[in-house]
N, C-alpha and C positions, 0 to 999 in steps of 0.2 A: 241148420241140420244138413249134413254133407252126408251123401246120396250118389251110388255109382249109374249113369243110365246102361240100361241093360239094352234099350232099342238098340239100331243101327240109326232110325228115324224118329225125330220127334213131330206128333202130332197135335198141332192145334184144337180143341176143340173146349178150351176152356182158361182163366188169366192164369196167364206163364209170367215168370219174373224169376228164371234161373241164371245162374253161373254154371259154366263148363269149364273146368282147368285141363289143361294139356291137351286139347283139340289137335286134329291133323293140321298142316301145314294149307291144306285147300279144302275146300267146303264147297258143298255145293245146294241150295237152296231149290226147292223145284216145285212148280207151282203149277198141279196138272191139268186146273180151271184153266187158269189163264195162261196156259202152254207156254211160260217161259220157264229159265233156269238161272239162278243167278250161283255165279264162282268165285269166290272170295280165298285168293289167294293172299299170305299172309307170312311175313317173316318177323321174325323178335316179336311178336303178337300172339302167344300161348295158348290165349282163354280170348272165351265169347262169351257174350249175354243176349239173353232169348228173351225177350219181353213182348207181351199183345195184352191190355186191360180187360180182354171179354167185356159183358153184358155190361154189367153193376159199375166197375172202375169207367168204364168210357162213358156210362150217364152222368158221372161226378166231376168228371175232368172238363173243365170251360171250355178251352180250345182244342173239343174235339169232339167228333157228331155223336150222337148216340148209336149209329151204325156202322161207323168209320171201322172199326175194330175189324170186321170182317174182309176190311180191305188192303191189312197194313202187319205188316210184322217186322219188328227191331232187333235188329241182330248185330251187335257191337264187338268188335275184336279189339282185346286188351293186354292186358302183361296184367293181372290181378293178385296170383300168388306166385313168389314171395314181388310187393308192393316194388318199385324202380324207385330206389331214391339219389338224387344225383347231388352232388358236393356240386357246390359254385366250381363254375368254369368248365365242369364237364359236358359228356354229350352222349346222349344213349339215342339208337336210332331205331326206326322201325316201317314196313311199308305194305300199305295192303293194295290189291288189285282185283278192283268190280268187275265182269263179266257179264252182261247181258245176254241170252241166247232166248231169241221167241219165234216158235216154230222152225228152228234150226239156223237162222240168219243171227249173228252177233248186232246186238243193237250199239 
């Protein structure tokens, strides 16, 4: 099911497992509990995925606590549509750049 997000922000507050095609080139993640910010700067990398299991999935998952979920969020930058497919010998490239900022110091 393809779905426009109408936020500016996406809110946790229950299990995510989306696709975002044609994201901005930076992003920026902000986590106002634990006062950092993460900046995921990104080229040749289009689309992101947003993933957290909530409640029910992270009690089912072995290698991973039953409360873990409220302390973790997946966010994957990728080229997903249209899929990169490369002929032998070639070379597609692509690069991301993490940012840490907690209480305004770059970690």
């Amino acid at each position: 099911l393809m779905k426009t997000e109408e936020n500016p922000y996406i809110l946790i507050n229950e299990e995510v497992d989306r696709i975002y095609l044609s994201t901005p080139p930076t992003l920026r993640l902000v986590d106002p509990i634990g006062k950092k910010v993460v900046t995921i700067e990104k080229f040749n990398l289009p689309d992101i995925v947003v993933w957290n299991p909530w409640v029910e999935k992270a009690k089912r998952l072995s290698d991973f606590g039953d409360n873990e979920y409220k302390e973790m969020l997946c966010v994957e930058t990728g080229h997903i549509k249209p899929a990169i497919r490369l002929a032998p010998g070639t070379v597609w490239k692509s690069e991301q750049i993490l940012t840490v900022v907690n209480n305004g110091a770059i970690l």
